[in-house]
BAKETOR-662485 format. One line per field, with one value per residue: residue number from 1; residue in one letter; x, y, z of N, C-alpha, C in turn. Coordinates in steps of 0.001 Angstrom, whole numbers. Example, Ala and Ser with C-alpha at 12.3 -4.5 7.8 and 13.67 -1.06 7.14 Angstrom:
BEGIN
pos 1;2
code A;S
neast 13190;12850
nnorth -5690;-2250
nup 7800;7080
caeast 12300;13670
canorth -4500;-1060
caup 7800;7140
ceast 13200;12900
cnorth -3300;30
cup 7800;7870
% end
This chain:
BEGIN
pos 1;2;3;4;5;6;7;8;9;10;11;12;13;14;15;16;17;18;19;20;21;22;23;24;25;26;27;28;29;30;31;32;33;34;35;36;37;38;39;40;41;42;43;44;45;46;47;48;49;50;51;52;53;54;55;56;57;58;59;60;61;62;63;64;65;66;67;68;69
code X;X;X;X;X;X;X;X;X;X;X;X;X;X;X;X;X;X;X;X;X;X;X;X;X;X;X;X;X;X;X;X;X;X;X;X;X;X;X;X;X;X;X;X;X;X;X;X;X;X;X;X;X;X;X;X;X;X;X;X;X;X;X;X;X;X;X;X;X
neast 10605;9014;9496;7255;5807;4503;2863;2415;497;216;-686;-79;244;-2308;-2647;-2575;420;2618;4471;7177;8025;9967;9468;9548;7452;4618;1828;206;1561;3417;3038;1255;3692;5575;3502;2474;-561;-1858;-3560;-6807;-10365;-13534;-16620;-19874;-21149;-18526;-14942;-12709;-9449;-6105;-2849;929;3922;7005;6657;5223;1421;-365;-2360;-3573;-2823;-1164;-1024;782;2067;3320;4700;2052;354
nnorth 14134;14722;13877;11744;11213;8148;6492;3312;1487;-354;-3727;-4397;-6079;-5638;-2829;-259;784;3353;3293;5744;6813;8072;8349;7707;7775;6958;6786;4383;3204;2099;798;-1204;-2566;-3737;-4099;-7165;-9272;-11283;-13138;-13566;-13386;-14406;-12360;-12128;-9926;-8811;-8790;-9592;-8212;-9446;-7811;-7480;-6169;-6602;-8746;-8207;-7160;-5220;-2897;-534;2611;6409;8499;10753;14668;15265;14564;12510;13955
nup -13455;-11215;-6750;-4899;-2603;-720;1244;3213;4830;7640;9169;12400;15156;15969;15750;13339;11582;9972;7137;4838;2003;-722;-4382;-7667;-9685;-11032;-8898;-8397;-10418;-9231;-6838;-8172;-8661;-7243;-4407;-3541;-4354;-2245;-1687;-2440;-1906;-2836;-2432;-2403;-4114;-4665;-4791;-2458;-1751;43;572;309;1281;1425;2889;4704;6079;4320;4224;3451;1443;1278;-890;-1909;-2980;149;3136;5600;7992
caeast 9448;9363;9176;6237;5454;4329;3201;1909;153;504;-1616;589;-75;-4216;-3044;-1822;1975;3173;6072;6952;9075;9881;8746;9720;7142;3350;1651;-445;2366;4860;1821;1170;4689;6052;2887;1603;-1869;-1458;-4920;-8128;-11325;-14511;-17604;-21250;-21128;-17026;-13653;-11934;-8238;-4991;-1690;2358;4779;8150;6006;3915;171;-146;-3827;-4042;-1106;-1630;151;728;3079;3440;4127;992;249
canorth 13958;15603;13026;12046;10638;7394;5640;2285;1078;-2290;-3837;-5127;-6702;-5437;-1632;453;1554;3474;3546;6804;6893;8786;7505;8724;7397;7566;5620;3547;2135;1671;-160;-2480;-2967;-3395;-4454;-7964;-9613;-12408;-13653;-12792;-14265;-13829;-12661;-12239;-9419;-8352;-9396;-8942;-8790;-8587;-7497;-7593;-5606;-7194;-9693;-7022;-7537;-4054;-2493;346;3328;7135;8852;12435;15370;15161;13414;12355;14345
caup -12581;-8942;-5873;-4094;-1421;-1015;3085;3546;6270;7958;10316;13179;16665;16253;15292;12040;11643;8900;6455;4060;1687;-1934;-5662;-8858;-10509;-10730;-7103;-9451;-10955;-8094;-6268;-8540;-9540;-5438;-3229;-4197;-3984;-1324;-1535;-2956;-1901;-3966;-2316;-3290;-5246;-5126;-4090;-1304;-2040;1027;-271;1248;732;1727;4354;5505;5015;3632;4736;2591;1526;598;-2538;-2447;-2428;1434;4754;6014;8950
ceast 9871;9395;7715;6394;4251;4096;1577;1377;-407;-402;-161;298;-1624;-3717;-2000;-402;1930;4234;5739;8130;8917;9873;9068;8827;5313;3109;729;701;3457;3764;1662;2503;5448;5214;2194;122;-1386;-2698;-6076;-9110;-12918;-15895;-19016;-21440;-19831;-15932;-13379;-10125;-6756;-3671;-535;3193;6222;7942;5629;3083;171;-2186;-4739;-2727;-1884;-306;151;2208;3688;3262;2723;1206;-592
cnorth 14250;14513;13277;10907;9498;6648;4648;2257;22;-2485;-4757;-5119;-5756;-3256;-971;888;1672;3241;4486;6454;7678;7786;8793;8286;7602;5977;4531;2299;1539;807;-1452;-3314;-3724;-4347;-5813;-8771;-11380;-13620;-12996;-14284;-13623;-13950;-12651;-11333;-7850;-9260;-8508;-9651;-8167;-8929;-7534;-6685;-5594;-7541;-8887;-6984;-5854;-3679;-1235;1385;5419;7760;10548;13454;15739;14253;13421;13031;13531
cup -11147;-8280;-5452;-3191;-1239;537;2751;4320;6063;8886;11025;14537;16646;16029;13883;12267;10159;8363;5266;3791;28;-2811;-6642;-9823;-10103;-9634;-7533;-10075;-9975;-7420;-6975;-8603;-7814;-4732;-3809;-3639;-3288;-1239;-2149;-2687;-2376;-2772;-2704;-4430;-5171;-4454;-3456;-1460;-833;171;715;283;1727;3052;5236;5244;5430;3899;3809;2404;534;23;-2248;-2431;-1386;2189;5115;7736;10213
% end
């Protein structure tokens, strides 16, 4: 399996920072397996769930064959 590319993003002091790094594996499974659910609170009609990934609340992360430009 090729690498891909794999960047987080954190919320810190009120703006986004990334982190990139390589994955040999599919971004589905390294996600779940890596970033965990810190909280989930249920509202009217879904959840809202924030995640960490090594005490980083984790905001969202994109998967692909490239640095994010």
């Amino acid at each position: 399996m090729k690498p891909i590319i794999i960047t987080l993003m954190f919320l810190a002091q009120g703006e986004i920072k990334m982190q990139s790094f390589e994955i040999f594996e599919t971004c589905s499974s390294w996600f779940h397996t890596n970033v965990a659910v810190t909280e989930r609170k249920k509202k009217m009609f879904s959840d809202l769930y924030y995640h960490s990934y090594e005490g980083k609340k984790v905001v969202g992360y994109i998967c692909n064959g490239k640095e994010p430009q």
